[in-house]
Backbone of each chain as ProteinMPNN parsed JSONL, in Angstrom:
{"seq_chain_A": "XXXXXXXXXXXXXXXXXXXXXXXXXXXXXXXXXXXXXXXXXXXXXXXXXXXXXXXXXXXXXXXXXXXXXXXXXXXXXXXXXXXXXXXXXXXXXXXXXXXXXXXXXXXXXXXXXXXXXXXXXXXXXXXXXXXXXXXXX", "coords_chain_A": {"N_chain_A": [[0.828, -1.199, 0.0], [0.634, 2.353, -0.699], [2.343, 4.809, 1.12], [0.494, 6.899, 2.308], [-1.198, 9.445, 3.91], [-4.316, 8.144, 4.988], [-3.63, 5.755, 3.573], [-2.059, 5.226, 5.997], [-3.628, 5.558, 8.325], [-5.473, 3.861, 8.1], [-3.999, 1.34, 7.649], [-3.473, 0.696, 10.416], [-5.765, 0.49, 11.913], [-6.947, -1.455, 10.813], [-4.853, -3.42, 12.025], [-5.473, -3.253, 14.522], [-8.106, -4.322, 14.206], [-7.844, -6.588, 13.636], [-6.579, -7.588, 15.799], [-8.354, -7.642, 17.753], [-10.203, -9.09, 16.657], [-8.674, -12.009, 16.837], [-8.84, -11.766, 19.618], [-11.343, -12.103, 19.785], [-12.276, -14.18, 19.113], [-10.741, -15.956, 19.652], [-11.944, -16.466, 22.775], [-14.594, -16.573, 22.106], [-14.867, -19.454, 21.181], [-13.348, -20.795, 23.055], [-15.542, -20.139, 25.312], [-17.604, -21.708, 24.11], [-16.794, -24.132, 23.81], [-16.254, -24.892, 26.222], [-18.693, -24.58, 27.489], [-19.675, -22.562, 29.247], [-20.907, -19.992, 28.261], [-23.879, -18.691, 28.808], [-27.015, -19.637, 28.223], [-28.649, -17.566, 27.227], [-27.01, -15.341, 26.158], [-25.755, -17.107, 24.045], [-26.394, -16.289, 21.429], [-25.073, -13.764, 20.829], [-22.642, -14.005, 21.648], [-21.501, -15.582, 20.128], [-21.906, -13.685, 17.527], [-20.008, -11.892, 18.219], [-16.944, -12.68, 17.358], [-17.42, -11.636, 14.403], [-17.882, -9.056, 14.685], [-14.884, -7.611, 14.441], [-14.638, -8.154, 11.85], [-16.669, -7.246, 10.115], [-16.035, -4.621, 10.955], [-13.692, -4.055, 9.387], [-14.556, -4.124, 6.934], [-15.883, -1.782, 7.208], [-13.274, -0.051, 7.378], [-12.233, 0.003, 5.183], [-13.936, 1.224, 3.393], [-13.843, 3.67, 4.981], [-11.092, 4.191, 4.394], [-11.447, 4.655, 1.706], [-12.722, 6.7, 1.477], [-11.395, 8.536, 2.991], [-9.039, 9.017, 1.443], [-6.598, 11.157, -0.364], [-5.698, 10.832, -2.551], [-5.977, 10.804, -5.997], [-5.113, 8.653, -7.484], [-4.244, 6.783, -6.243], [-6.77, 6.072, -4.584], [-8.162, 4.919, -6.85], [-6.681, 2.702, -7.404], [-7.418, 0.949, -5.226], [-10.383, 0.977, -5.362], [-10.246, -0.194, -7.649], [-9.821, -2.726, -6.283], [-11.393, -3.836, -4.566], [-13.617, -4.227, -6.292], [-12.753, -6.182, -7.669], [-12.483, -8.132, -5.395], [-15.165, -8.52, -4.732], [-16.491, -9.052, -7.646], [-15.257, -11.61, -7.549], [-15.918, -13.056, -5.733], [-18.594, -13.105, -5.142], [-18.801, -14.443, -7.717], [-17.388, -16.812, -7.322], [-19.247, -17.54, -4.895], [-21.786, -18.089, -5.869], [-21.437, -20.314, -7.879], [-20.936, -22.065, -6.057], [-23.148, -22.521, -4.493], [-24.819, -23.473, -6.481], [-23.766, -25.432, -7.135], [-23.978, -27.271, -4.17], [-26.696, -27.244, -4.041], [-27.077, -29.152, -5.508], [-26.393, -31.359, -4.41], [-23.539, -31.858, -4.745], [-21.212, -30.868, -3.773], [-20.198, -30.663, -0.475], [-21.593, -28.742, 2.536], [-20.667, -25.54, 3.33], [-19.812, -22.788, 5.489], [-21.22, -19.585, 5.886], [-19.137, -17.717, 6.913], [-16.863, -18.246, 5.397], [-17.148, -16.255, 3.175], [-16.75, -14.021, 3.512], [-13.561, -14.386, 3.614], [-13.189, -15.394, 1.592], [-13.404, -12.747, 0.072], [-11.83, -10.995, 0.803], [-9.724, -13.012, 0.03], [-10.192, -11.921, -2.991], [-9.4, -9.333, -2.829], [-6.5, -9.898, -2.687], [-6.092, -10.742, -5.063], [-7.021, -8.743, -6.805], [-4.942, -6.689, -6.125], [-2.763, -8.082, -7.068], [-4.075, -7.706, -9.784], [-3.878, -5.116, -10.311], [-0.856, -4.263, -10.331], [-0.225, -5.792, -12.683], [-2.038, -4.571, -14.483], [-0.553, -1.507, -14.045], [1.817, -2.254, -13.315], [4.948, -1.417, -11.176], [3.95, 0.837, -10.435], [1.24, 0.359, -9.742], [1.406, -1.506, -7.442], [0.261, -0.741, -5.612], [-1.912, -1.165, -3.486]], "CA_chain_A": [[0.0, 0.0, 0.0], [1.574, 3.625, -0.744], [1.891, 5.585, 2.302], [-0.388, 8.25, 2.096], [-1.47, 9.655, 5.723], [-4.707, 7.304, 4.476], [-3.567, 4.288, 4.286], [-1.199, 4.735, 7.554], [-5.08, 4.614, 9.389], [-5.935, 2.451, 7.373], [-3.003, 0.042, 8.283], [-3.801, 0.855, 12.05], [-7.368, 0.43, 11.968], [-6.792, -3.044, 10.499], [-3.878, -4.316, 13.144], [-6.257, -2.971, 16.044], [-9.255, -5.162, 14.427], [-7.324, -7.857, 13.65], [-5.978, -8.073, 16.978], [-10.018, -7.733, 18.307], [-10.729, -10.904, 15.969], [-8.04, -12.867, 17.516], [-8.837, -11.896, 20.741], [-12.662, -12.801, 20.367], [-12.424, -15.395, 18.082], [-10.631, -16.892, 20.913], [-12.94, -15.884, 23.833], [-15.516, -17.5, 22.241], [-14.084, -20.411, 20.79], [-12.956, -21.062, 24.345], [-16.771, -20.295, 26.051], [-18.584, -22.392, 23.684], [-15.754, -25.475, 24.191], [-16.124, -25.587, 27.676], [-19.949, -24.658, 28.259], [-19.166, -21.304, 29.642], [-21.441, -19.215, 27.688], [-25.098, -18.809, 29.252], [-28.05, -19.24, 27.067], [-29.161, -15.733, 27.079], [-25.955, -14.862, 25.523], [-25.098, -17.716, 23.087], [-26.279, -15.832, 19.9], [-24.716, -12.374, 21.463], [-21.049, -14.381, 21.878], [-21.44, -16.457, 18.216], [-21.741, -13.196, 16.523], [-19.026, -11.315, 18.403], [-16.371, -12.466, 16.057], [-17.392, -11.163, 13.047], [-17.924, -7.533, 14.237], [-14.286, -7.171, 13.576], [-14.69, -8.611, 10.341], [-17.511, -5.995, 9.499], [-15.147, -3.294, 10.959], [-12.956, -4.273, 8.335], [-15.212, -3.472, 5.684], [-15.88, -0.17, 7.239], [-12.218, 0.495, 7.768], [-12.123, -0.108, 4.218], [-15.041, 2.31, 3.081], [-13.259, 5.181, 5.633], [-10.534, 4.921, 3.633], [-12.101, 5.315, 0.339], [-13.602, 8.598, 1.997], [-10.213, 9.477, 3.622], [-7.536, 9.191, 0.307], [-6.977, 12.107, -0.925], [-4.412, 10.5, -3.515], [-7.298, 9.966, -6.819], [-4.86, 7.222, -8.52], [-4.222, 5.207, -5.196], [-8.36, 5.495, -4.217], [-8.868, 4.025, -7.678], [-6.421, 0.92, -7.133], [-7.938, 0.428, -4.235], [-11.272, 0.931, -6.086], [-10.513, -1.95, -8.455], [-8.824, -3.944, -5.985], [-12.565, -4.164, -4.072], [-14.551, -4.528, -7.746], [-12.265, -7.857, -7.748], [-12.865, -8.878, -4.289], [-16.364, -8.747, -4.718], [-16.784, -10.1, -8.549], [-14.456, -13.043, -7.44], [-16.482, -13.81, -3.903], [-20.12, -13.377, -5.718], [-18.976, -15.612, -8.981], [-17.3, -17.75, -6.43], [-20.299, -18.773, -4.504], [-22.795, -18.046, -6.759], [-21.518, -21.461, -8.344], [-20.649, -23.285, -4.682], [-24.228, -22.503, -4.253], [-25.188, -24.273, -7.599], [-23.446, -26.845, -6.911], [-24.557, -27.562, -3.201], [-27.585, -27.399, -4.005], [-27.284, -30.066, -6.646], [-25.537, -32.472, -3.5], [-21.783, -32.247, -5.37], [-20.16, -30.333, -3.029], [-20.899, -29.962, 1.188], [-21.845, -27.118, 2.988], [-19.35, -24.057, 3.709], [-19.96, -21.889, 6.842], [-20.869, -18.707, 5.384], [-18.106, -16.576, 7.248], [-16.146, -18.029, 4.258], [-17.208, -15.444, 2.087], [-15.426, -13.149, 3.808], [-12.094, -14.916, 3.536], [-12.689, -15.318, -0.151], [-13.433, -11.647, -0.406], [-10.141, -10.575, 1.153], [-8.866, -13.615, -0.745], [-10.396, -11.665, -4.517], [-8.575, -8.289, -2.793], [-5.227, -9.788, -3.06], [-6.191, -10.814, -6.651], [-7.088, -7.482, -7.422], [-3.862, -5.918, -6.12], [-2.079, -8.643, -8.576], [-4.194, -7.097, -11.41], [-3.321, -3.926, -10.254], [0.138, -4.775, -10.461], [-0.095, -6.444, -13.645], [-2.173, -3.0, -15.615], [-0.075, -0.592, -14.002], [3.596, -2.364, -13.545], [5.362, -1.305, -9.965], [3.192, 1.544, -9.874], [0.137, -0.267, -9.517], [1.667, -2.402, -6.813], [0.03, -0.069, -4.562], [-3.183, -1.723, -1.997]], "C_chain_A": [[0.87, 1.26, 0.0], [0.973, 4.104, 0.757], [1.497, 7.1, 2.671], [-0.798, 8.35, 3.775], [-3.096, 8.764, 5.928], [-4.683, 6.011, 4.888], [-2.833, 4.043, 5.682], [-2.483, 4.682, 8.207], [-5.603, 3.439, 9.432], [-5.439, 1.127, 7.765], [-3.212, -0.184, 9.751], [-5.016, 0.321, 12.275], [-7.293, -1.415, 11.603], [-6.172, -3.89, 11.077], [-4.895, -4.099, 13.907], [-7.393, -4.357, 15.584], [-8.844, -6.418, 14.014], [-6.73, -8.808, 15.06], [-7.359, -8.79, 17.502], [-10.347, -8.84, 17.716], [-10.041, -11.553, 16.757], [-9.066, -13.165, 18.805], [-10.659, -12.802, 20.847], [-13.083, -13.701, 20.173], [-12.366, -16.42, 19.514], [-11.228, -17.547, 22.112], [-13.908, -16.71, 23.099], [-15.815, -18.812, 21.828], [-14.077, -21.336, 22.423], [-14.505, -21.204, 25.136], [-17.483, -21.283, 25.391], [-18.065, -24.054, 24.019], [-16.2, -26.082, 25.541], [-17.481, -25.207, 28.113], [-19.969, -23.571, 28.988], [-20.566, -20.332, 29.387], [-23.269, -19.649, 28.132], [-26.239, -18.864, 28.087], [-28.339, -18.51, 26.371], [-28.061, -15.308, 26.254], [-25.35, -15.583, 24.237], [-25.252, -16.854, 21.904], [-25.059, -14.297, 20.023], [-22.539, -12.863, 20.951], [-20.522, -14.893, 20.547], [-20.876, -15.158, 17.684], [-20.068, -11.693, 17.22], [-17.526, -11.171, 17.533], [-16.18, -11.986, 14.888], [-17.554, -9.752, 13.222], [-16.568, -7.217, 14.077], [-13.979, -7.415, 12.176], [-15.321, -7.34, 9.397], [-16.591, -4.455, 9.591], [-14.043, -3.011, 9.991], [-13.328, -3.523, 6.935], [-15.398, -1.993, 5.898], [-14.704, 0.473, 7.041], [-11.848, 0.819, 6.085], [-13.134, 1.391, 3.41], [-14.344, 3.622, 3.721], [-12.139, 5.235, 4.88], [-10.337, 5.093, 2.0], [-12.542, 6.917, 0.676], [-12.566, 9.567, 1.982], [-9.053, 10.006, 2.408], [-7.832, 9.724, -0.182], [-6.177, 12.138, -2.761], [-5.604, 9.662, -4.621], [-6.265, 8.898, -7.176], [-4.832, 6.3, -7.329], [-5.453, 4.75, -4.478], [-8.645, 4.26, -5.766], [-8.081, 2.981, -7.93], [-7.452, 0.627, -6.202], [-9.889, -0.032, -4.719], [-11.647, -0.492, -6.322], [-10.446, -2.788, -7.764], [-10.571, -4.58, -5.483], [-13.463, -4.351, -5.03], [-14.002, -5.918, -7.86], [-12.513, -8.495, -7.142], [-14.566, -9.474, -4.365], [-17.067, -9.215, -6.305], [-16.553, -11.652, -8.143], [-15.379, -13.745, -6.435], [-17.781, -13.83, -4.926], [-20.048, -14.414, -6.746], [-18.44, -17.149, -8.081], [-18.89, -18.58, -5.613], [-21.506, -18.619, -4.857], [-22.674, -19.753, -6.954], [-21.325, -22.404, -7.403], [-21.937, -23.324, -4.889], [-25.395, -23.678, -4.953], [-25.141, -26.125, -7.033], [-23.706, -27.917, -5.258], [-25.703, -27.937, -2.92], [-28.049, -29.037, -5.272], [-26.671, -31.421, -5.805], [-24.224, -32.804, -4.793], [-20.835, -31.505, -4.818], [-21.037, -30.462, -1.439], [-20.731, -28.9, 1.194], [-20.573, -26.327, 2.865], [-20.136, -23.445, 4.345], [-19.872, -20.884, 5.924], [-19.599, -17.855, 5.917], [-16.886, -16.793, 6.138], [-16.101, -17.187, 3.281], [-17.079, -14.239, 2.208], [-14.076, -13.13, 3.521], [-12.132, -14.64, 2.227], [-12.937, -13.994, -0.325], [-12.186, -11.065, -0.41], [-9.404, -11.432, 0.229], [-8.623, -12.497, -2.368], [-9.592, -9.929, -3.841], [-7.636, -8.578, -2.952], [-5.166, -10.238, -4.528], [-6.289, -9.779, -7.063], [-6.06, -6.708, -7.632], [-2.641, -6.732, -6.889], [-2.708, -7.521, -10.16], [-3.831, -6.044, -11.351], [-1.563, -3.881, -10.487], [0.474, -5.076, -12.047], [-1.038, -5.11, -14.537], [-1.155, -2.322, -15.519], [1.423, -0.788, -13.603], [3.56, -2.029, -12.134], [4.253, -0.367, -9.483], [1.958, 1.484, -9.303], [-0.159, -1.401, -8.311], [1.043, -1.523, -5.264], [-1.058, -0.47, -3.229], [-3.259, -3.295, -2.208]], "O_chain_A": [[1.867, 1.224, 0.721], [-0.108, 3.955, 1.327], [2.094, 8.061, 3.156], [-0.685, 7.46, 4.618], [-3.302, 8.601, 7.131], [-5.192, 5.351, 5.794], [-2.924, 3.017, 6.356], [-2.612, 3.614, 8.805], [-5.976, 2.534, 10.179], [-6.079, 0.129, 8.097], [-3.094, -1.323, 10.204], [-5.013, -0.546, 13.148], [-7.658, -2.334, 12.337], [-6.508, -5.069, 10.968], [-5.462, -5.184, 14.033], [-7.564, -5.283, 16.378], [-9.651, -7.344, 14.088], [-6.541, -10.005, 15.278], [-7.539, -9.999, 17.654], [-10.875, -9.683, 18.441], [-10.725, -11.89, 17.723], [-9.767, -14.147, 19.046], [-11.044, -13.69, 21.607], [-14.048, -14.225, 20.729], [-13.158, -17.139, 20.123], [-11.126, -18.728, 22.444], [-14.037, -17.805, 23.647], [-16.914, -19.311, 22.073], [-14.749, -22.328, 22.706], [-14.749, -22.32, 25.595], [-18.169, -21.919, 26.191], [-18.81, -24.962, 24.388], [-16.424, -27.246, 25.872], [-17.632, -25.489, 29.301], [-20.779, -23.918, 29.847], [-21.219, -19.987, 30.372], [-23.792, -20.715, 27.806], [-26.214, -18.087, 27.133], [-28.369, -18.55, 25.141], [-28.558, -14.675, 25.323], [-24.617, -14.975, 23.456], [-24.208, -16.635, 21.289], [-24.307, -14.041, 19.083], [-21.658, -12.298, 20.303], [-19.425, -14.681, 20.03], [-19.689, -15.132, 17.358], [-19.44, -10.884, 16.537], [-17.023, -10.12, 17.137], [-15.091, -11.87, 14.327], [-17.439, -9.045, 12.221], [-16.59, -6.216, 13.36], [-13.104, -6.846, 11.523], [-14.835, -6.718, 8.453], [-16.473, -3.552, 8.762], [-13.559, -1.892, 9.825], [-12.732, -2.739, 6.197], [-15.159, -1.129, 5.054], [-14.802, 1.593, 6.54], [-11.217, 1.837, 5.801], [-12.606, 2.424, 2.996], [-14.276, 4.62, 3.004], [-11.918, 6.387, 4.506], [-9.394, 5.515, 1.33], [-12.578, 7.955, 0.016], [-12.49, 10.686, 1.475], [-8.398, 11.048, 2.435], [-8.927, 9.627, -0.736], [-6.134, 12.963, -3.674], [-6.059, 8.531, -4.448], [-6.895, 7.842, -7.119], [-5.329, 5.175, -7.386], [-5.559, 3.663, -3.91], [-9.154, 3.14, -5.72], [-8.574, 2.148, -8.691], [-8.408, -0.038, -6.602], [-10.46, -1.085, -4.436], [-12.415, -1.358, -5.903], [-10.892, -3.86, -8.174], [-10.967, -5.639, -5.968], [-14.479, -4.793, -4.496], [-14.789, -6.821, -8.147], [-12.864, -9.599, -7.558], [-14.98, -10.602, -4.096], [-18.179, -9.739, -6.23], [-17.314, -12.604, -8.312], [-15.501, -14.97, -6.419], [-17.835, -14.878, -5.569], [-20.956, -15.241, -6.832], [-18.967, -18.257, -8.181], [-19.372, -19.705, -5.747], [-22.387, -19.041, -4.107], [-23.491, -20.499, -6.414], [-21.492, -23.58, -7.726], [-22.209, -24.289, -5.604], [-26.285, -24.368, -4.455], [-25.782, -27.144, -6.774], [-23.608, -29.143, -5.294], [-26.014, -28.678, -1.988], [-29.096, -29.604, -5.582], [-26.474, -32.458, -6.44], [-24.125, -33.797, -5.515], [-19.699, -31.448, -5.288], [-22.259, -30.369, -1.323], [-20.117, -28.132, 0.454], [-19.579, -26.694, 2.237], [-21.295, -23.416, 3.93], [-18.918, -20.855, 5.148], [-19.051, -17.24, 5.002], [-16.067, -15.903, 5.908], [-15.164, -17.219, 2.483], [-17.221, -13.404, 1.315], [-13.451, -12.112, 3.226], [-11.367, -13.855, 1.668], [-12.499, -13.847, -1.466], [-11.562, -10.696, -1.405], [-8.5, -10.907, -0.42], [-7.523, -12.249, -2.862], [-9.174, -9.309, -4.818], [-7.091, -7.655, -3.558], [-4.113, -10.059, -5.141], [-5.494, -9.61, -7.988], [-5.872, -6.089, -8.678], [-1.654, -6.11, -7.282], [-2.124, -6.93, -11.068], [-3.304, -5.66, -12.395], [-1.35, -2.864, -11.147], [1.462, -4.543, -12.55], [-0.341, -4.703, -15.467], [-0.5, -2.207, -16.555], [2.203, 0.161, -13.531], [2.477, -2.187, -11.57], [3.659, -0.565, -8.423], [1.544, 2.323, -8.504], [-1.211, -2.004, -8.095], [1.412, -1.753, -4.113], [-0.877, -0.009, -2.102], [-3.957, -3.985, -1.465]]}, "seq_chain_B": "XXXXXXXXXXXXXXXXXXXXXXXXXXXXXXXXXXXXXXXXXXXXXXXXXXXXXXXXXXXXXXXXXXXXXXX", "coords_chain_B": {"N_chain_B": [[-4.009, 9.234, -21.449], [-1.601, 11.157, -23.962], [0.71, 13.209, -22.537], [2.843, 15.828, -21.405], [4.77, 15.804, -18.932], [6.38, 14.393, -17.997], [8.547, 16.187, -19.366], [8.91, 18.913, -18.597], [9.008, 18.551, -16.03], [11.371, 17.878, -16.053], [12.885, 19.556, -17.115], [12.701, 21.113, -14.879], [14.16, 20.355, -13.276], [13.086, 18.24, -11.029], [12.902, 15.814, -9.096], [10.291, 12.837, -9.941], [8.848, 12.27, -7.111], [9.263, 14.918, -6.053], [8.078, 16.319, -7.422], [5.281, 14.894, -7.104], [4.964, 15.669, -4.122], [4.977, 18.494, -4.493], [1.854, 18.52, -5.784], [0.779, 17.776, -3.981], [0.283, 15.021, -4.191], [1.002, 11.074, -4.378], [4.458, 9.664, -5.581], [4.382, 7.336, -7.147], [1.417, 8.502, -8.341], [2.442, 10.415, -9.83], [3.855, 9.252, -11.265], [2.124, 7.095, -12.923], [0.847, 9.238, -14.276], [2.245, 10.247, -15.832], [3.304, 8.362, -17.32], [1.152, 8.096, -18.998], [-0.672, 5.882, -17.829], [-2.548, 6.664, -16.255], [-5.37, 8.909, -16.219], [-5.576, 12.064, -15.372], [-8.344, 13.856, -12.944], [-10.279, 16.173, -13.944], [-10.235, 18.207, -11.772], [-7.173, 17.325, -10.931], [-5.54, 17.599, -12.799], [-5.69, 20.782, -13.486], [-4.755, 21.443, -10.916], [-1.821, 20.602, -11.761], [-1.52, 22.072, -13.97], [-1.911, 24.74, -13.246], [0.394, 24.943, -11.321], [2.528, 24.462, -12.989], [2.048, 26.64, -14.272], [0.735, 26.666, -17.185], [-1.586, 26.622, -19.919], [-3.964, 23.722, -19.476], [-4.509, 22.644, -22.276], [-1.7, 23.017, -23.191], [-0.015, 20.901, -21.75], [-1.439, 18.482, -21.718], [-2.27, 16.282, -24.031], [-4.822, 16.141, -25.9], [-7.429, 13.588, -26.233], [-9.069, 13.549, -28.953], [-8.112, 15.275, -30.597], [-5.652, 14.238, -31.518], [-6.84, 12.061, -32.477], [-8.678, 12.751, -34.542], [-5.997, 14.402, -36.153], [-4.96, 12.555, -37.651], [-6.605, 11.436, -38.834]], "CA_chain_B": [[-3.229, 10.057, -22.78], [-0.136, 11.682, -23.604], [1.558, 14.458, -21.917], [4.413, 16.418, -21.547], [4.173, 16.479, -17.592], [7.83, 14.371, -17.596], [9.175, 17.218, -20.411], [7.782, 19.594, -18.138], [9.173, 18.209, -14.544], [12.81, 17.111, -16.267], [12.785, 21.313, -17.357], [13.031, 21.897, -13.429], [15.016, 19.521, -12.542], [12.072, 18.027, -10.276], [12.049, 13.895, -9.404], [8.45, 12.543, -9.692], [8.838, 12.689, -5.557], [9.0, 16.511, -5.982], [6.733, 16.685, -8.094], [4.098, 15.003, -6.087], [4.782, 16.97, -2.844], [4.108, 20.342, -5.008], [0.514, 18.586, -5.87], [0.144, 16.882, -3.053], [-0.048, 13.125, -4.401], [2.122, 9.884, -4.804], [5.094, 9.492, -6.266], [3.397, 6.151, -7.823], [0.556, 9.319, -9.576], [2.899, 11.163, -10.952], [4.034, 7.775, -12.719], [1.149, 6.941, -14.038], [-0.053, 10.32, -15.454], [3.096, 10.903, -17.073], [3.458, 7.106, -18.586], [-0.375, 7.924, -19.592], [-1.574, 4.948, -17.794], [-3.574, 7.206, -15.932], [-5.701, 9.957, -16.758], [-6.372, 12.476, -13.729], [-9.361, 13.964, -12.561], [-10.032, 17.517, -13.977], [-9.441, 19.104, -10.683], [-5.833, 17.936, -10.745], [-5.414, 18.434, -14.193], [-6.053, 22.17, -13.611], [-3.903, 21.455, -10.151], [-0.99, 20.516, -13.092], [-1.49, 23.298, -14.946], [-1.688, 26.228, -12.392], [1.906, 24.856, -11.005], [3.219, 24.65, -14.443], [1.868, 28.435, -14.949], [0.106, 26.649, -19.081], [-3.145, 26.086, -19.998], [-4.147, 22.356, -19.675], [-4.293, 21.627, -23.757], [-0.095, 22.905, -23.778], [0.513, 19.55, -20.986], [-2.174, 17.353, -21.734], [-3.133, 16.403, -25.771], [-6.31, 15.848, -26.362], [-7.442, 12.542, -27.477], [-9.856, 13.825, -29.707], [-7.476, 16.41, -31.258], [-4.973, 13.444, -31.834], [-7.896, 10.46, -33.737], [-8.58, 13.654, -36.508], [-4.954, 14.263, -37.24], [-4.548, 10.642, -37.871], [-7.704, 10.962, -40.408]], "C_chain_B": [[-2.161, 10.96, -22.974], [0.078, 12.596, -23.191], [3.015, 14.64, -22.028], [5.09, 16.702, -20.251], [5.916, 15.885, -17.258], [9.027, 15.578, -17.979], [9.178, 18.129, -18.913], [8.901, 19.69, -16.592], [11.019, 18.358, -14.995], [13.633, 18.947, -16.055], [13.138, 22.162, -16.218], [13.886, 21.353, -12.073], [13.841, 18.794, -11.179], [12.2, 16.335, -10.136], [10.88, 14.146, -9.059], [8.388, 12.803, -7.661], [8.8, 14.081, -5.481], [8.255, 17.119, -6.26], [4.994, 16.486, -7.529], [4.166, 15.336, -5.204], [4.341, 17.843, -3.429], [2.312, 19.873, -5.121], [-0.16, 17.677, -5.11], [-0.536, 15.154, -3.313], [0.973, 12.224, -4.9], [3.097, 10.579, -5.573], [4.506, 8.844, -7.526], [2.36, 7.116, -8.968], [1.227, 9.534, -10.506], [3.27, 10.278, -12.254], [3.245, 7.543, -13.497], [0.294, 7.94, -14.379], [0.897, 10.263, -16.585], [3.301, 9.291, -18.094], [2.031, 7.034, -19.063], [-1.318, 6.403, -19.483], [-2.642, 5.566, -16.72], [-4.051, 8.655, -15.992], [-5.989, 11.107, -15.363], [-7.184, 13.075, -14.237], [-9.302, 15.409, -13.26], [-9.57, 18.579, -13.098], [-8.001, 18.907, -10.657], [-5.236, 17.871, -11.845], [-5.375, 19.97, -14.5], [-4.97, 22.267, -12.139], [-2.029, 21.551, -10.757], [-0.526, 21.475, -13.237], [-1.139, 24.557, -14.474], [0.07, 25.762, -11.919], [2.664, 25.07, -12.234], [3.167, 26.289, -14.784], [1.765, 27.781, -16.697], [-1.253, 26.253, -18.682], [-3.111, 24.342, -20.118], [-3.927, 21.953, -20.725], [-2.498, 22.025, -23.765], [0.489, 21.533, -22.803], [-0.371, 18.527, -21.291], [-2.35, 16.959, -23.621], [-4.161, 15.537, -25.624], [-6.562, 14.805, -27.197], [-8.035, 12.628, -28.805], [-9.198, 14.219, -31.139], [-6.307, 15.093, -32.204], [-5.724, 12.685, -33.115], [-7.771, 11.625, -34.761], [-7.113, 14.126, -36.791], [-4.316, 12.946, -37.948], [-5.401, 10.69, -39.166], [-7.209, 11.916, -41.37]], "O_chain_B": [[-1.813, 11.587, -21.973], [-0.796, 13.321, -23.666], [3.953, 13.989, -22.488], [5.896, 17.632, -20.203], [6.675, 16.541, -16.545], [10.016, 15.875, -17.308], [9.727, 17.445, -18.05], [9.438, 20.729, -16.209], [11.801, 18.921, -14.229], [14.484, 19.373, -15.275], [13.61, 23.298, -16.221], [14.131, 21.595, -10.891], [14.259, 19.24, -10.11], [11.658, 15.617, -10.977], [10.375, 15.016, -8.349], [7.696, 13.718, -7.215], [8.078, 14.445, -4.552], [7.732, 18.127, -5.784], [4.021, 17.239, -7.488], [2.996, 15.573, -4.906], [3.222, 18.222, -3.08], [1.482, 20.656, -4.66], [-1.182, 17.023, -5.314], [-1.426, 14.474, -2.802], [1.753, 12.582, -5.782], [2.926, 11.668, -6.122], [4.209, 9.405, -8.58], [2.324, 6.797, -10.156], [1.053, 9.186, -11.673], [3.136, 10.391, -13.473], [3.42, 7.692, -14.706], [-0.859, 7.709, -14.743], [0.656, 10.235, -17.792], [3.409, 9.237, -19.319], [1.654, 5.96, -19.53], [-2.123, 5.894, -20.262], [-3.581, 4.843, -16.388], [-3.236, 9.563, -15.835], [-6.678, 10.722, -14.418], [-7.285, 13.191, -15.458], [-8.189, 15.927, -13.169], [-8.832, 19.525, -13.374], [-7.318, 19.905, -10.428], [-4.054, 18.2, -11.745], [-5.069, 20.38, -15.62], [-4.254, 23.267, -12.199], [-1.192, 22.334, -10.307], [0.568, 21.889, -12.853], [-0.344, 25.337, -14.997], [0.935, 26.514, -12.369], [3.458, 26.009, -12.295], [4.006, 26.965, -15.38], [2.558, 28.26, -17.508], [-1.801, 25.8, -17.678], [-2.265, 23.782, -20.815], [-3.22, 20.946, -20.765], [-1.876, 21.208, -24.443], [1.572, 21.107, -23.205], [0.123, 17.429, -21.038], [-2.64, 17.955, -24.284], [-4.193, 14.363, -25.254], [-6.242, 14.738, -28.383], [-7.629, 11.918, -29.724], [-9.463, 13.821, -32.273], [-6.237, 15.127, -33.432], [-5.386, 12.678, -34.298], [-6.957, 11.578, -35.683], [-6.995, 14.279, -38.007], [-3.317, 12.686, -38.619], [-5.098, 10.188, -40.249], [-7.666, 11.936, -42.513]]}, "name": "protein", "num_of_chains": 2, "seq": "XXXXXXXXXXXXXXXXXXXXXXXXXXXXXXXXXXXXXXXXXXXXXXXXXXXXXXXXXXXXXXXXXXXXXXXXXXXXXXXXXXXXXXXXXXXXXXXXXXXXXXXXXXXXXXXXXXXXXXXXXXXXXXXXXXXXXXXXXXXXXXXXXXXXXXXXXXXXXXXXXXXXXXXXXXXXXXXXXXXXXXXXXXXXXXXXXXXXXXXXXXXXXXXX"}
């Protein structure tokens, strides 16, 4: 990623909620293992994990708002037009095919992973239009 | 599309790093305006231009202007 004052939040914002995944992933990983987690709370503790996931996406959106640098918003642009062709054509056809019994399930929170997965595809194609310069998100 | 924005920068002795501090963006921009793999925005197209002290058509050529001398 170029270091525009931007992406340095950007990069911050993403260690902090990456840490917060760990940490809750763990936490509830750990309560549900051992029986820990009270009734009243099971759905509350399940979905705890994924709000840094979602914060992700926001962190992402703030710094579309925040870069003031137009060529390195519009890598970043594409890089998320890839993430999200690649993840929708992706399980568009899992879907197909699941439903046809030729593949098992998948836990949706995968289609997160593969989104982030179709962002580092993107920042290949970016790479690959625009040469070093493009090597930018 | 093509420019003259390296002509232009080389003229003041300027690296692309100098060049984007004066307009406030990447190194990485200045690359790809001046190798015309990217086009900027009219605002810093006119950002360009006022540093340069020319009108936008003497740094930028016009694709338009280009296809009819071709015909």
């Amino acid at each position: 990623m170029q270091r525009t004052p931007a992406t340095k939040r950007y990069n911050w914002r993403v260690v902090w909620l990456s840490l917060a995944y760990a940490a809750l992933l763990i936490t509830a990983v750990y309560g549900f293992k051992h029986q820990l987690v009270p009734s009243s709370l099971k759905y509350a503790v399940a979905v705890l994990p994924a709000l840094p996931i979602i914060g992700v996406f926001v962190a992402i959106g703030r710094y579309l708002i925040e870069e003031q640098d137009e060529f390195v918003r519009m890598l970043m642009v594409r890089q998320t037009l890839w993430a999200s062709g690649f993840t929708l054509s992706v399980w568009t056809v899992w879907g197909f095919l699941e439903s046809f019994d030729l593949v098992g399930h998948v836990d949706g929170y995968w289609v997160a992973v593969c989104w982030f997965f179709g962002l580092g595809l993107g920042g290949l194609a970016n790479k690959l239009s625009f040469g070093d310069t493009g090597s930018g998100c | 599309m093509e420019n003259r924005l390296r002509l232009l920068r080389a003229e003041r002795n300027w690296s692309q790093q100098d060049l984007g501090q004066r307009l406030e963006v990447s190194r990485q921009s200045v690359n790809a305006i001046e190798t015309g793999k990217y086009d900027p925005s009219l605002p810093l197209a006119f950002r360009i231009a006022e540093l340069f002290g020319l009108p936008i058509e003497e740094i930028f050529v016009s694709p338009s202007s280009r296809s009819s001398k071709a015909i």
